[in-house]
C-alpha positions as CSV (number, residue, x, y, z in Angstrom):
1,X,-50.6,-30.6,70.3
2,X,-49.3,-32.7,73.4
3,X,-53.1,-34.3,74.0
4,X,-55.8,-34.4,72.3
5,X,-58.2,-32.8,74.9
6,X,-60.8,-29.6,74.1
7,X,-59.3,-28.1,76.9
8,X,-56.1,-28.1,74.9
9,X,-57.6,-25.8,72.3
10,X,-57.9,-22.6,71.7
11,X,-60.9,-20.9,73.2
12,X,-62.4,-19.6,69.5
13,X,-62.1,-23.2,68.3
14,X,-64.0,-24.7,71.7
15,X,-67.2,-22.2,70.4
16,X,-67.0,-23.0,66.5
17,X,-69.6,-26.0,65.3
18,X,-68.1,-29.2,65.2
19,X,-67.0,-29.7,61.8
20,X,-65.2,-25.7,62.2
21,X,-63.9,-27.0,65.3
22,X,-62.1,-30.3,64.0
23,X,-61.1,-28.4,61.0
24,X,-59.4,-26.0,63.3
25,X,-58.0,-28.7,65.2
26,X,-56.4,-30.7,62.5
27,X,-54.7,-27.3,61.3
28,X,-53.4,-26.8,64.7
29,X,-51.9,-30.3,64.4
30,X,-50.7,-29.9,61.3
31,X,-48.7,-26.6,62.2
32,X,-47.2,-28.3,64.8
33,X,-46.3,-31.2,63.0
34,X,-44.8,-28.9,60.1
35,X,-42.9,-26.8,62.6
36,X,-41.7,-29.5,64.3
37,X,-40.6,-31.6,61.4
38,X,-38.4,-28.4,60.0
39,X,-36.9,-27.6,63.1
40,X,-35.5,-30.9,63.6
41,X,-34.1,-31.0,60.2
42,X,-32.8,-27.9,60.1
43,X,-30.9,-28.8,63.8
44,X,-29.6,-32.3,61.9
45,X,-27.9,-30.2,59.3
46,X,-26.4,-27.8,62.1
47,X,-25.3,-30.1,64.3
48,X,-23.8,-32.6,61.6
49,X,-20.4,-31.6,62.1
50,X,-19.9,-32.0,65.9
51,X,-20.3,-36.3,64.9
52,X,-17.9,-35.7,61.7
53,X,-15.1,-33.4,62.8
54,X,-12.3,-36.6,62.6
55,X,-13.9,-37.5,59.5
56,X,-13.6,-34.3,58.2
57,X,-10.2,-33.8,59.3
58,X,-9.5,-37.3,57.6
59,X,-11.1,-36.1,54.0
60,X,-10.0,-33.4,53.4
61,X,-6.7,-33.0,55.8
62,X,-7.6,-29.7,57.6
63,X,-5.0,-27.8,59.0
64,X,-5.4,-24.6,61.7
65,X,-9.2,-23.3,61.9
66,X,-10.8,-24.9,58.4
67,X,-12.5,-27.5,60.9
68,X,-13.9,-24.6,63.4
69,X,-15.4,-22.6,59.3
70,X,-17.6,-25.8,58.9
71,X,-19.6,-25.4,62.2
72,X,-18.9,-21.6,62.2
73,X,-20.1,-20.8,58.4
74,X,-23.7,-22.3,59.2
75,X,-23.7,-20.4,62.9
76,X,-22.6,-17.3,61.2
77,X,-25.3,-17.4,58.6
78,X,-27.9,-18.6,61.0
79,X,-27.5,-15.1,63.3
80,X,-26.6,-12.2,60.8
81,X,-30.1,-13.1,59.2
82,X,-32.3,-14.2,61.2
83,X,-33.9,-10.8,62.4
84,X,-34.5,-10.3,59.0
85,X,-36.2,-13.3,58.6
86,X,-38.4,-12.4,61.7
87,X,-39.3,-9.3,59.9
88,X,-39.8,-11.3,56.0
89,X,-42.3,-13.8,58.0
90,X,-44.4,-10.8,59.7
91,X,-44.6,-9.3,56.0
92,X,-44.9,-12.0,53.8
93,X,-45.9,-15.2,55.8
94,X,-44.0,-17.8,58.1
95,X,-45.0,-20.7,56.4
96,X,-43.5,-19.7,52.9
97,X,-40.5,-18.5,54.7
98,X,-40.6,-22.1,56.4
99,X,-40.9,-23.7,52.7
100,X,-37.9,-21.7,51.3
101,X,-35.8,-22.4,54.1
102,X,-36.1,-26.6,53.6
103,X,-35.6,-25.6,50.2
104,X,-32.0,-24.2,51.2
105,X,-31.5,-27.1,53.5
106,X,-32.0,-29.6,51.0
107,X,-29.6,-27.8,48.6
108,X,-26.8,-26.9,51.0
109,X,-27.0,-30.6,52.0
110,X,-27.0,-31.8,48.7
111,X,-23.7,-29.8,48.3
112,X,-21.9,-31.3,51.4
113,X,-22.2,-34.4,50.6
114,X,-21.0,-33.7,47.8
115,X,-17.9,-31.4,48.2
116,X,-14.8,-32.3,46.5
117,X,-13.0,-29.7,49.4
118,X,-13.2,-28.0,53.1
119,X,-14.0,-24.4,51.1
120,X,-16.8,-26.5,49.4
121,X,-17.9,-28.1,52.6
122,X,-17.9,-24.0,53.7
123,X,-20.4,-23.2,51.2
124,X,-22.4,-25.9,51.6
125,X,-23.0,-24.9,55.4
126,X,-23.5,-21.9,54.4
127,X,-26.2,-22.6,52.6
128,X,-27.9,-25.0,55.3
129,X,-27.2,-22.3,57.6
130,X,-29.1,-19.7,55.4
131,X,-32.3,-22.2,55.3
132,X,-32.1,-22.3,59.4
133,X,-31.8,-18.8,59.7
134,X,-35.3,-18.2,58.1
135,X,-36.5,-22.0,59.5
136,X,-35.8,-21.0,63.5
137,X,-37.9,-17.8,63.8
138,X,-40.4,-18.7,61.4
139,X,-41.6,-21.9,62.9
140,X,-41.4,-20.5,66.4
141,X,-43.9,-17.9,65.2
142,X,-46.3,-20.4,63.5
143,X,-46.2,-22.3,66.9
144,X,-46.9,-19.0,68.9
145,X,-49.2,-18.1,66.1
146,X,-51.7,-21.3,66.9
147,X,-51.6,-20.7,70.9
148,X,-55.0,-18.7,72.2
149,X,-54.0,-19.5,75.2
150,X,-51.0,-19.2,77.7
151,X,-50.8,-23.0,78.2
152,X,-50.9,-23.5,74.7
153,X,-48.0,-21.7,74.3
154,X,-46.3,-23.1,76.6
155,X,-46.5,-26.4,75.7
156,X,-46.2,-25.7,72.3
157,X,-43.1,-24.3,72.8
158,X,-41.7,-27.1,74.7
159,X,-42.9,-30.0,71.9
160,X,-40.5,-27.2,69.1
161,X,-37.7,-27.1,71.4
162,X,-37.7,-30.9,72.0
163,X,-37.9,-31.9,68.5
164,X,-34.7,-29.1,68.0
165,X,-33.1,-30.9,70.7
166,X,-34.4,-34.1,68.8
167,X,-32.6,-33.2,65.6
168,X,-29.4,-32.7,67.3
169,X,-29.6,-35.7,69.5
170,X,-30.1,-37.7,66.1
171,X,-27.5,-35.8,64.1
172,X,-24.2,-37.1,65.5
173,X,-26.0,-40.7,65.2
174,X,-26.8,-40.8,62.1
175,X,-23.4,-39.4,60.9
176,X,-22.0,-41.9,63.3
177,X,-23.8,-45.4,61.1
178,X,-23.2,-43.4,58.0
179,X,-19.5,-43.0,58.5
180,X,-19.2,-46.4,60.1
181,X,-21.2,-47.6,57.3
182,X,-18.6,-46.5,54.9
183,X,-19.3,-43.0,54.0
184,X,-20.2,-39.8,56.2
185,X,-21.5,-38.1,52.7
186,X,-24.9,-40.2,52.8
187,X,-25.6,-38.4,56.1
188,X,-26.1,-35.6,54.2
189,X,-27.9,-37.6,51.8
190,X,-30.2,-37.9,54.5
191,X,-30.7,-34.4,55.3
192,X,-31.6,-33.3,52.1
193,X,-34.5,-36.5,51.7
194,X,-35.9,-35.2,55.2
195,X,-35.8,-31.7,54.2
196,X,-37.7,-32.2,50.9
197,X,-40.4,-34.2,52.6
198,X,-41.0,-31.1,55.6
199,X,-41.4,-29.0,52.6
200,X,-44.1,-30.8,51.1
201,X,-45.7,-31.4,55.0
202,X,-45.2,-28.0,55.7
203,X,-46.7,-27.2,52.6
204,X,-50.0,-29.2,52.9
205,X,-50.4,-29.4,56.3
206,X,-49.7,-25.9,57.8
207,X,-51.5,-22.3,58.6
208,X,-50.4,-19.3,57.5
209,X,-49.2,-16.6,59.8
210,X,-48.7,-12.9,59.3
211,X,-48.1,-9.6,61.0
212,X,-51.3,-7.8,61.2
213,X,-49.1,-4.1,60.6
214,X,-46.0,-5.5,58.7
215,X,-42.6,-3.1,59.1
216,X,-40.5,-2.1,56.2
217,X,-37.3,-3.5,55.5
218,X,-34.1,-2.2,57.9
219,X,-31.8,-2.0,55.0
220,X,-28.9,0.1,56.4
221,X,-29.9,-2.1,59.4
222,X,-29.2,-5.8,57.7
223,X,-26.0,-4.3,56.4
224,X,-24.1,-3.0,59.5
225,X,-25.5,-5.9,61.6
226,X,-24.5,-8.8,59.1
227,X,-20.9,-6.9,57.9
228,X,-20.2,-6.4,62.1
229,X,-21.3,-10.0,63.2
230,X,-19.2,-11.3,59.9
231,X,-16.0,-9.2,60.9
232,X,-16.3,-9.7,64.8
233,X,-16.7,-13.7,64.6
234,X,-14.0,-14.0,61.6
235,X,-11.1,-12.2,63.9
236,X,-12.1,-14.6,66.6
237,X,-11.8,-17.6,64.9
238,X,-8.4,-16.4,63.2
239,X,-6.8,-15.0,66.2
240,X,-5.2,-18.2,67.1
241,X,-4.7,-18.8,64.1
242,X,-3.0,-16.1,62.7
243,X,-1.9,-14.4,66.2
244,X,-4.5,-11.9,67.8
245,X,-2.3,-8.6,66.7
246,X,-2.1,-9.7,63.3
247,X,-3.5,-6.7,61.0
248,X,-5.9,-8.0,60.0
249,X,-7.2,-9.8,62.7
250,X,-7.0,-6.8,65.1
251,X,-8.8,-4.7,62.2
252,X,-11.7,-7.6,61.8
253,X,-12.6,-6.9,65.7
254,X,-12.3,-3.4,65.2
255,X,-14.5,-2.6,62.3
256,X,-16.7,-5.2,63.4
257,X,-17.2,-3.4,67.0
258,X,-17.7,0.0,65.1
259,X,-20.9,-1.5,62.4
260,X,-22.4,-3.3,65.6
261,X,-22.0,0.1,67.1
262,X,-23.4,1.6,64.1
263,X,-26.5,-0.7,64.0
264,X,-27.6,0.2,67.3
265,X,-27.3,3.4,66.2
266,X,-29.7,3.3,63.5
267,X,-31.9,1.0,65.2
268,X,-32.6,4.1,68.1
269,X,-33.5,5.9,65.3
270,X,-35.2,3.9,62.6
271,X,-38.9,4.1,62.1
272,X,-39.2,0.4,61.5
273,X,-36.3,-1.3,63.1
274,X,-34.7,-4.5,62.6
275,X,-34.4,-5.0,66.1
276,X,-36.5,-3.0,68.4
277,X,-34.6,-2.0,71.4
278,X,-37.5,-1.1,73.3
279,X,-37.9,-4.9,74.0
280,X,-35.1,-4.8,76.2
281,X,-36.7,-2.5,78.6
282,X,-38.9,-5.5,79.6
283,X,-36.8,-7.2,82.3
284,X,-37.7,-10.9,81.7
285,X,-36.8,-10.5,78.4
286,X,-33.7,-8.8,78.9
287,X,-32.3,-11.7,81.3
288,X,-34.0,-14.5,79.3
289,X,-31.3,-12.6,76.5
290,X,-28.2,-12.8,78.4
291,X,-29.0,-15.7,79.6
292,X,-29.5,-17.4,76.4
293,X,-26.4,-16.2,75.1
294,X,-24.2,-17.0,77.9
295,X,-26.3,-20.4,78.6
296,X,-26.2,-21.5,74.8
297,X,-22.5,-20.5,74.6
298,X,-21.6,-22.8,77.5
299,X,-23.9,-25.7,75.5
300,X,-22.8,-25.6,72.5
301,X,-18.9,-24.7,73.4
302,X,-19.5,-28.3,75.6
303,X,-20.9,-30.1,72.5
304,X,-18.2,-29.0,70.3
305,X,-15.0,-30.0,72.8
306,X,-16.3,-33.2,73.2
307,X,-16.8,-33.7,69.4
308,X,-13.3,-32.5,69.3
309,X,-11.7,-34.3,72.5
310,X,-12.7,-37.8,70.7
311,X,-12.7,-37.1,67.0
312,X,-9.5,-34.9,65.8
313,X,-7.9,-35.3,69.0
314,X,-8.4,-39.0,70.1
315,X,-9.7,-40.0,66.6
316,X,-12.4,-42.5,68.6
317,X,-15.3,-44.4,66.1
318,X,-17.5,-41.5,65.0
319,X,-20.0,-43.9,66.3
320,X,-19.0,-43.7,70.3
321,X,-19.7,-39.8,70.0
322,X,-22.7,-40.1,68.2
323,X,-24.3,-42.3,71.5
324,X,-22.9,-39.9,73.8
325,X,-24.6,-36.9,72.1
326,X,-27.7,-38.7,72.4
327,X,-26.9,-37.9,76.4
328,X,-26.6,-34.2,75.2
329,X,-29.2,-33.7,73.0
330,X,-31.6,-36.5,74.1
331,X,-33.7,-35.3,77.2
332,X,-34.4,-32.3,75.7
333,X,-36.6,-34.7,73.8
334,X,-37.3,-37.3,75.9
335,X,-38.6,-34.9,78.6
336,X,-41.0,-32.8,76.6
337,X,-44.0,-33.8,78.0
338,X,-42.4,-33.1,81.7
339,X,-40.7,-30.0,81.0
340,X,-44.2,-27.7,80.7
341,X,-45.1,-29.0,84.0
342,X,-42.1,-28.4,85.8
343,X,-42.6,-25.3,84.5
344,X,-46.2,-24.8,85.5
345,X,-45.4,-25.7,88.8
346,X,-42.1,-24.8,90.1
347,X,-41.7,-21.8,87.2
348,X,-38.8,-21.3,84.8
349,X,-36.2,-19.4,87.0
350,X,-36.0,-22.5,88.9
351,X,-35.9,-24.8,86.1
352,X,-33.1,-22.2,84.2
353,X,-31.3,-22.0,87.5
354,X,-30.9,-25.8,88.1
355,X,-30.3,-26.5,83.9
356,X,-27.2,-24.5,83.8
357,X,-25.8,-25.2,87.5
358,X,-26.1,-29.3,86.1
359,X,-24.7,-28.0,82.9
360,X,-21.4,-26.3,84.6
361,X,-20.9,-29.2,86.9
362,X,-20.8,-31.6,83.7
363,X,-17.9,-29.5,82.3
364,X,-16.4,-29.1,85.7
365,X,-16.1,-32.8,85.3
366,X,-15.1,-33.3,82.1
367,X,-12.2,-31.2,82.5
368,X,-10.6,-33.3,84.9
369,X,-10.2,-35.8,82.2
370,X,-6.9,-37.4,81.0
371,X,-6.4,-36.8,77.0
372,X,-4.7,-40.2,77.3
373,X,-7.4,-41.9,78.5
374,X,-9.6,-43.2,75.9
375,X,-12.3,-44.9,78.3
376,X,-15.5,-42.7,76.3
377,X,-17.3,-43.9,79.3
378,X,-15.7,-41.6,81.1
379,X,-18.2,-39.3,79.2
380,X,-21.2,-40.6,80.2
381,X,-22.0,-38.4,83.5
382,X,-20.7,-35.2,82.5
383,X,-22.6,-35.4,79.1
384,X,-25.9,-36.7,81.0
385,X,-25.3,-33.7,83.2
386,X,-25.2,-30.9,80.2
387,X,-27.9,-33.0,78.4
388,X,-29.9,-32.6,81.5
389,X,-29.2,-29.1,81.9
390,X,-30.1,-28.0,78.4
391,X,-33.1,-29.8,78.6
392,X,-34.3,-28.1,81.9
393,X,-33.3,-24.2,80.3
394,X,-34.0,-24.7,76.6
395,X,-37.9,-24.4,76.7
396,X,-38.6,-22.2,79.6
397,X,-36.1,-19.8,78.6
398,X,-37.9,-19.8,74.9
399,X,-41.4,-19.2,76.5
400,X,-40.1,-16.1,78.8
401,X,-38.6,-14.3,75.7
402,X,-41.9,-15.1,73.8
403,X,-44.6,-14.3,76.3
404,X,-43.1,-11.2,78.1
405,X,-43.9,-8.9,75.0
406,X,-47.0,-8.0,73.4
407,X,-48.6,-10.2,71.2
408,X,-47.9,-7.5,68.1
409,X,-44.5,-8.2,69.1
410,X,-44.3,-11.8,68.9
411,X,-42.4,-12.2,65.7
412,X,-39.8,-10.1,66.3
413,X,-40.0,-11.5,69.6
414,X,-39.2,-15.0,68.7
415,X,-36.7,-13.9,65.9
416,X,-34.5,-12.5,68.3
417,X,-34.4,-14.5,70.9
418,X,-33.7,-17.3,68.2
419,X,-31.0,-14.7,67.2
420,X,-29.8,-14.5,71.0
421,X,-29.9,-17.9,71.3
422,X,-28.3,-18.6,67.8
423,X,-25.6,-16.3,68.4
424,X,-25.0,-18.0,71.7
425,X,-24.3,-21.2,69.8
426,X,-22.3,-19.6,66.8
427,X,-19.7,-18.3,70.0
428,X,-19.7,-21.7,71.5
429,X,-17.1,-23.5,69.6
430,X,-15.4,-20.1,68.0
431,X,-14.6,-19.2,71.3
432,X,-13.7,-22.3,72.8
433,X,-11.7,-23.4,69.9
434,X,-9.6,-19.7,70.1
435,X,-9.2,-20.9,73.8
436,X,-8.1,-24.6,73.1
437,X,-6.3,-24.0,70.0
438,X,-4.5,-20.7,71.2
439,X,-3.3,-22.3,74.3
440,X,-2.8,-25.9,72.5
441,X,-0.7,-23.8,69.8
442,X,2.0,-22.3,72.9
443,X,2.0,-25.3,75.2
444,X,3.3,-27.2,71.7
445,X,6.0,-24.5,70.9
446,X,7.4,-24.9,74.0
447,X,7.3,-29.0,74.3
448,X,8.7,-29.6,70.8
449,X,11.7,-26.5,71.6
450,X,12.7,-28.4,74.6
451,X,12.0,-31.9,73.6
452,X,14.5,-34.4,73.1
453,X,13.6,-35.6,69.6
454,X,16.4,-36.0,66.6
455,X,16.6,-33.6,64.5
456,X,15.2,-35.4,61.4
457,X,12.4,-35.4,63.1
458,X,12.0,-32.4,65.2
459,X,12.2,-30.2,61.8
460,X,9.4,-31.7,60.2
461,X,6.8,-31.6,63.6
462,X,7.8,-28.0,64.2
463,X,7.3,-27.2,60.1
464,X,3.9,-29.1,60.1
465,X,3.3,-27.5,63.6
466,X,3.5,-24.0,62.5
467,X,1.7,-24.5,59.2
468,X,-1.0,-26.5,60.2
469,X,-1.5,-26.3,64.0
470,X,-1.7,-29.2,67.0
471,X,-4.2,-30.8,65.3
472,X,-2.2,-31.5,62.0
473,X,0.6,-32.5,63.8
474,X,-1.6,-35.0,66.0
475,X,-3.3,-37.3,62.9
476,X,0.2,-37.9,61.4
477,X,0.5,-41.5,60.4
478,X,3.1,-43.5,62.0
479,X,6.5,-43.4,60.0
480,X,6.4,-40.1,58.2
481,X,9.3,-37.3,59.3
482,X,7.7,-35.6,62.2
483,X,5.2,-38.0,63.6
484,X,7.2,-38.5,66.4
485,X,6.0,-35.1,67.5
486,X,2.7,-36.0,67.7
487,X,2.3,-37.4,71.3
488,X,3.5,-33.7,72.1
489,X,0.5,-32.2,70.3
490,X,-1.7,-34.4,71.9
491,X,-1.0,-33.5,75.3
492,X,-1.1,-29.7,73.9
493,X,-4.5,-30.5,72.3
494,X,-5.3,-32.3,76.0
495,X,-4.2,-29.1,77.7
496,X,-6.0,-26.8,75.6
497,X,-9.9,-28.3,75.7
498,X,-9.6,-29.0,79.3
499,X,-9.4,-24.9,79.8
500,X,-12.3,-24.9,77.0
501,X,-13.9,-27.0,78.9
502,X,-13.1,-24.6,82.6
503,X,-14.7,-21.7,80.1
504,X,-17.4,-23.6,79.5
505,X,-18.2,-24.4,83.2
506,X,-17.7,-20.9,84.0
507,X,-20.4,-19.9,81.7
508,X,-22.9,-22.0,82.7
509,X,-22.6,-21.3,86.2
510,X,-22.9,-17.5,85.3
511,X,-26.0,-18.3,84.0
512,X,-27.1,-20.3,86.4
513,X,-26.6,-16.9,88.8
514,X,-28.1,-14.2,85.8
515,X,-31.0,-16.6,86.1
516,X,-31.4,-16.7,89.7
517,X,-30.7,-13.1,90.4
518,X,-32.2,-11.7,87.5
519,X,-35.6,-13.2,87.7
520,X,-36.2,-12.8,91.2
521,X,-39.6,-11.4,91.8
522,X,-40.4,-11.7,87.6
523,X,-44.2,-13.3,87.9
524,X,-45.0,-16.6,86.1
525,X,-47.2,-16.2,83.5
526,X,-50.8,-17.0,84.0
527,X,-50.8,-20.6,82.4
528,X,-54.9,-20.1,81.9
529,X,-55.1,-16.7,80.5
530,X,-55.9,-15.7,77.2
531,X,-53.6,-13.9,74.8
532,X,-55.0,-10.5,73.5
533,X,-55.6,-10.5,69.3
534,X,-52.6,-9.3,67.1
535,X,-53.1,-5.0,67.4
């Protein structure tokens, strides 16, 4: 755990004989380490593409939304099954679902870095995704599963959610030297090593944890939730694309809206629900929800413009982005052994309210910004300020969710606020790229319609405009029929993230405000108390 005293332990190991007692401690450690180790690489495989973006764009010559799929197909996979996963640990065992899901990891990155295509690429993430999506809840719940006490929680929930922040802050770094190095495909090389070995630490090294009463699998559930969340998140990152009254765009959002309608349905009424609603009649959890949702969208909708701002639209070394994530994703890290003290002493509205008002200040900042500016140090305070910010919610946030239900509760618990969370980061860049892109997509229309550009040349941009978007019409080379159009669809492209990056700031102020409001009067949890046995 974060120090090696007896205090630190939980009470039933204080009273065991000394060799029970170090055996007990070492498999504490060893959970922890395990947990820890396939968080992180499953957060390397998601966050990946935010470094690679240009890269990607470069390969495999994306046009309209194939760059957004790539984040959007792990995301996606991530949230439409993770509650299931929740429910497949309590019945069957975290750790096992832990091992299957670095055994996805390693595959799906085994199949990037190997993809001859962008629909390849899809798949690939995909599969990563699918490995996360059991990874996330199921290591959550073997850290929650080792704490006796509520201290122990606590601070074991702030060592997972640094090394998640860890594996991001070391994603767009290490697919920053691997690109610069000659090939971003070793990255995922990378991945897939690290994955294997968390299987075999997680193998060796960690304890088992189950549900003492198991639920029955949600089947009708699963189906309505996963087909909804899959229709709803496809028309939103087609509508720019493909205009928002297409058919069937407008019938995606539609017959998404009716299954998610449909799934709370059944889950009122289902013995053994996928998601038990009654855990939104506790307050603390019900804001820690929102908030994660709304705070996580404004994150990861900030990561994503930037990766976007200086790869496809500035096409800056994949290097300079990967040091500036390390200002996003870094303190989360770096401040892990502060963070559950902060916590203990000034309590996590305060800590969730500060987080997010730093966070929408960052983006407030970052939208003044000039697209033809290419000083990336520009970046460094209002990427400091979201690190910052993330770092200060992430953890306490986690811990409310977790310790305001009963302890019976805390798989499904931790799978859906995962899920909340997960779904907060799968919005972030479709959301902000149907902003940027819609709006970069109009502003363009009208420059290149009114520009003064010859007509050999003003053909060609508005062809490759309307086939392939701003962002096609921005990496033209020099020289071929249309690339004088490209300094239009640059400013577009400027245009459009700086109102991403407004919607961001927005966000994460509201947040700021749900968490401020919303937990006023909510007691802190009692940091010496014990947690009551599983029912």
């Amino acid at each position: 755990m974060s120090h090696d005293s007896e205090a630190s332990l939980p009470a039933a190991t204080q009273s065991q004989p000394p060799q029970q007692a170090s055996l007990a401690k070492r498999s504490i450690r060893g959970t922890m380490v395990a947990a820890s180790l396939t968080v992180m690489v499953a957060q390397i495989a998601n966050a990946l593409p935010g470094a690679l973006n240009g890269e990607f764009q470069s390969t495999f010559n994306t046009v309209g939304s194939q760059l957004t799929w790539i984040t959007a197909s792990f995301m996606v996979l991530v949230v439409v099954f993770e509650l299931t996963f929740g429910l497949l640990g309590d019945k069957f065992g975290h750790r096992k679902l832990v091992i299957g899901g670095a055994a996805f990891v390693a595959v799906g990155s085994v199949v990037c870095a190997m993809a001859p295509t962008v629909q390849m690429m899809w798949v690939g993430s995909a599969i990563n995704g699918l490995g996360a999506g059991a990874i996330f809840p199921a290591s959550l719940a073997l850290v929650a599963a080792v704490s006796r006490n509520m201290g122990e929680r606590i601070r074991g929930i702030a060592i997972w959610a640094g090394f998640l922040s860890a594996g991001s802050a070391l994603s767009p770094l290490l697919g920053g030297v691997m690109a610069g190095l000659g090939s971003w495909r070793n990255a995922y090389a990378v991945v897939a090593v690290v994955s294997v070995v968390a299987l075999v630490l997680t193998a060796l090294l960690a304890r088992e944890a189950f549900s003492a009463h198991p639920r029955s699998v949600d089947i009708w559930g699963q189906l309505t939730f996963a087909a909804g969340l899959i229709l709803v998140l496809f028309g939103l990152v087609q509508g720019p694309e493909a205009g928002w009254g297409t058919g069937y765009v407008l019938g995606s959002l539609i017959v998404g809206a009716v299954l998610l309608a449909v799934f709370v349905a059944i889950e009122l009424k289902v013995q053994d629900p996928l998601l038990d609603l009654r855990l939104f009649r506790i307050r603390q959890f019900t804001v820690s929800s929102l908030v994660a949702v709304v705070g996580m969208f404004a994150f990861l909708g900030a990561c994503f413009t930037t990766s976007m701002w200086l790869g496809p639209v500035q096409h800056q070394n994949p290097l300079f982005l990967g040091l500036l994530f390390l200002l996003l994703q870094g303190p989360a890290f770096v401040l892990i052994p502060i963070i559950s003290r902060l916590q203990a002493r000034f309590g996590s509205r305060w800590l969730m309210t500060l987080g997010f008002t730093a966070m929408g200040a960052g983006a407030l900042i970052a939208s003044g910004f000039d697209v033809l500016d290419r000083n990336v140090t520009a970046f460094i305070l209002p990427c400091l300020l979201v690190g910052l910010g993330f770092a200060f919610t992430l953890s306490p946030m986690t811990a409310i969710a977790v310790n305001s239900v009963p302890r019976q509760l805390t798989g499904m618990a931790s799978a859906t606020t995962n899920l909340l969370r997960d779904l907060g980061f799968a919005l972030g860049p479709v959301l902000v790229g149907a902003v940027a892109l819609s709006a970069a997509g109009s502003r363009l229309a009208v420059s290149l319609q009114t520009s003064n550009l010859t007509p050999d040349q003003l053909g060609p941009a508005m062809g490759i405009a309307e086939a392939g978007g701003p962002i096609a019409l921005n990496s033209l080379p020099e020289g071929v029929p249309g690339a004088a159009g490209s300094e239009f669809a640059l400013a577009a492209l400027g245009a459009g993230f700086t109102q991403a990056y407004l919607v961001v700031a927005i966000a994460a102020l509201a947040a700021a405000a749900l968490s401020y409001f919303g937990l006023r009067g909510a007691e802190e949890p009692d940091m010496d108390a014990a947690l009551p046995e599983r029912a």
